[in-house]
matplotlib code that plots the C-alpha trace (Angstrom):
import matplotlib.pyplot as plt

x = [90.3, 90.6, 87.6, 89.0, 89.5, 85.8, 83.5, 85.7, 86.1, 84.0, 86.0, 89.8, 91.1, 94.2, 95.1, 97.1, 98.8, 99.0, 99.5, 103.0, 101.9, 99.0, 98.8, 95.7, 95.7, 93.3, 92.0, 89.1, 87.6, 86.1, 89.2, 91.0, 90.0, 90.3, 86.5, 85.8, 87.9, 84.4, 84.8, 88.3, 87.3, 84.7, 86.6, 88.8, 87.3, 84.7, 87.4, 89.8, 88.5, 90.4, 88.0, 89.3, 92.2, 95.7, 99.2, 99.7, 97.6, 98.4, 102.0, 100.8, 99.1, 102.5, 105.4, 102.7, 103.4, 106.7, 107.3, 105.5, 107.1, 110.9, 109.6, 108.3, 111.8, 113.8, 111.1, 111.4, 115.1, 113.9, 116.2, 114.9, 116.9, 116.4, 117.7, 120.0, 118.5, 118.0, 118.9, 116.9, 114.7, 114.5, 117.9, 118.7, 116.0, 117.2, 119.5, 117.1, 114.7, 117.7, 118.1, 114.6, 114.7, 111.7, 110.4, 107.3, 107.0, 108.7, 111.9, 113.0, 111.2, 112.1, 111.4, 111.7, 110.7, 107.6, 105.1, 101.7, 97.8, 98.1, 96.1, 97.7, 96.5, 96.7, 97.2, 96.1, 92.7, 92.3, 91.5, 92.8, 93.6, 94.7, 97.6, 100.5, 103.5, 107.0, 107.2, 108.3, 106.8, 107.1, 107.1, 107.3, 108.7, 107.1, 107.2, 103.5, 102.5, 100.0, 100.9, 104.5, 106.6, 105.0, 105.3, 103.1, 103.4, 101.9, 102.0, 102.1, 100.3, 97.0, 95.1, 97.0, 96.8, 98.4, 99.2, 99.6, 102.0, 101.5, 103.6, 102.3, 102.9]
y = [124.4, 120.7, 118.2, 117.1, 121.2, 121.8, 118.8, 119.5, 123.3, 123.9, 121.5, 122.7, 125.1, 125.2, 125.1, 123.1, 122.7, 119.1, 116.2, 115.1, 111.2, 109.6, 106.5, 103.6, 101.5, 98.2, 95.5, 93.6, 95.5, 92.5, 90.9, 93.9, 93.6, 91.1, 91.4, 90.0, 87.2, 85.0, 86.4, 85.2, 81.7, 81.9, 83.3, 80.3, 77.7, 78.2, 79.5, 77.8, 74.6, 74.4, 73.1, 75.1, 78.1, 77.1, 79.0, 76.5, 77.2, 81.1, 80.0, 78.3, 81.6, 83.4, 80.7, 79.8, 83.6, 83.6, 81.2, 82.4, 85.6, 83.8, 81.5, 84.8, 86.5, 83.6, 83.1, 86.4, 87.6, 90.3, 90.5, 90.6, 93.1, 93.7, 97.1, 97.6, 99.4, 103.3, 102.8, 105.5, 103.3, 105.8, 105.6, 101.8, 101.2, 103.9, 101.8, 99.1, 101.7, 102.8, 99.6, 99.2, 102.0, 103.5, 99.8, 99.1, 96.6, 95.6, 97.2, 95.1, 93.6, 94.8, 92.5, 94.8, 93.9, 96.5, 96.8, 95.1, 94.3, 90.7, 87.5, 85.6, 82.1, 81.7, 77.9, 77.5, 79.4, 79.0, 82.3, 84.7, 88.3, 91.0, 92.1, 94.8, 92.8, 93.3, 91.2, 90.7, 92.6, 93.0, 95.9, 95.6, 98.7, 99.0, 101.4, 101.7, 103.0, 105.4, 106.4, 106.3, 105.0, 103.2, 100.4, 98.1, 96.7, 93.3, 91.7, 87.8, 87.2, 86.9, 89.1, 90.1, 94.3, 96.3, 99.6, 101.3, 104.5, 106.5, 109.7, 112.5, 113.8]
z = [12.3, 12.7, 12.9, 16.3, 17.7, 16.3, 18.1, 21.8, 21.4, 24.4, 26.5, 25.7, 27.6, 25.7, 21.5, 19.8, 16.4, 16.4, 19.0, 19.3, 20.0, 20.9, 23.3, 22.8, 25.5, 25.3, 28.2, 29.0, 31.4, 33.8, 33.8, 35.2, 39.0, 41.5, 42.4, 39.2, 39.2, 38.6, 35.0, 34.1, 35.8, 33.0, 30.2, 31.0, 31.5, 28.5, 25.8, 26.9, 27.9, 31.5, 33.9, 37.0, 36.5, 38.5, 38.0, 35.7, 33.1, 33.7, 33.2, 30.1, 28.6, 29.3, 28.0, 24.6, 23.9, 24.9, 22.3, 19.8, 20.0, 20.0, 16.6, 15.0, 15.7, 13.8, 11.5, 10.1, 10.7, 13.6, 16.8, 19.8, 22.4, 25.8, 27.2, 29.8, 32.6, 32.1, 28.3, 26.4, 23.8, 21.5, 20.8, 21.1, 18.6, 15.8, 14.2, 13.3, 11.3, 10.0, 8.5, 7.8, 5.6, 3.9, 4.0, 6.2, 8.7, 12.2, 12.8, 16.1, 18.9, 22.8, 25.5, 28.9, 32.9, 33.2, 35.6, 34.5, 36.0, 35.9, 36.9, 39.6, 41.2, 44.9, 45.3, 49.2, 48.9, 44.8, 44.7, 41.6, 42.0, 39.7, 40.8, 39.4, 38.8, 37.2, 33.9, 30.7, 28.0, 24.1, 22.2, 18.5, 16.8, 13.4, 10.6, 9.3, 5.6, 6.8, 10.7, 10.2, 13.0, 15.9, 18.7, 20.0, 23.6, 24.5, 27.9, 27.3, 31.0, 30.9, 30.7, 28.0, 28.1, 24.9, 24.3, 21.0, 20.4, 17.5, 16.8, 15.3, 11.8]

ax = plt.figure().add_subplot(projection="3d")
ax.plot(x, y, z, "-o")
ax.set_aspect("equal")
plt.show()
């Protein structure tokens, strides 16, 4: 009996043999709600050194990544693909570990219009909200020496939320 099975025994109503993939999904917790908006004024204005937040500075967090991600890309030789609608992922990236080999590292880079919490400034009452919008995300695919393969998403808009996938053994 696993480690895992052992400490939740009481609490699984269920077994297992082993899990098939296991999601990890990261945000700053204050900045994920429009009540809290005070806090990502703060965050801000005292790490970034903007005075007052506008949509222009969230457009800057967004297009800075946006670049970075493009200069990366040619940097390094990786495409960057965006699927056509209802493609299945799974497939469309397969020929890039393919080519990858039993190398490590990033296989390809998607960039796909998701739904995401973001930050969004209200110019005619200044006020910020966190709102679910569709944008562009990234997701790099990457073949990892000790988890195997993997992808990891990152929303460029502030506030930034990832999410790691991990398959099982």
């Amino acid at each position: 009996m696993n480690s895992f099975h052992l400490h939740h025994r009481d609490s699984i109503d269920f077994g297992y043999s082993c899990f098939d993939r296991l999601i990890l999904n990261g945000c700053v917790l204050p900045f994920m709600h429009t009540s809290r908006s005070g806090s990502i004024r703060w965050f801000l204005r005292t790490h970034r050194g903007w005075p007052d937040v506008s949509r222009a500075c969230l457009a800057k967090i967004a297009a800075d990544y946006h670049g970075w991600v493009e200069d990366f890309a040619l940097q390094t030789g990786r495409d960057i693909v965006e699927p056509e609608k209802g493609a299945r992922r799974e497939d469309l990236v397969e020929p890039y570990f393919q080519q990858l080999g039993s190398r490590h590292g990033i296989a390809v880079i998607l960039k796909a219009r998701e739904p995401e919490r973001i930050a969004c400034h209200y110019v005619k009452t200044n006020q910020i909200a966190v709102e679910r919008r569709t944008v562009k995300l990234y997701y790099f695919y990457l073949n990892d020496p000790q988890l195997g393969r993997m992808f990891l998403r990152i929303c460029p808009y502030f506030p930034c939320n990832v999410g790691v996938w991990l398959n099982g053994p």
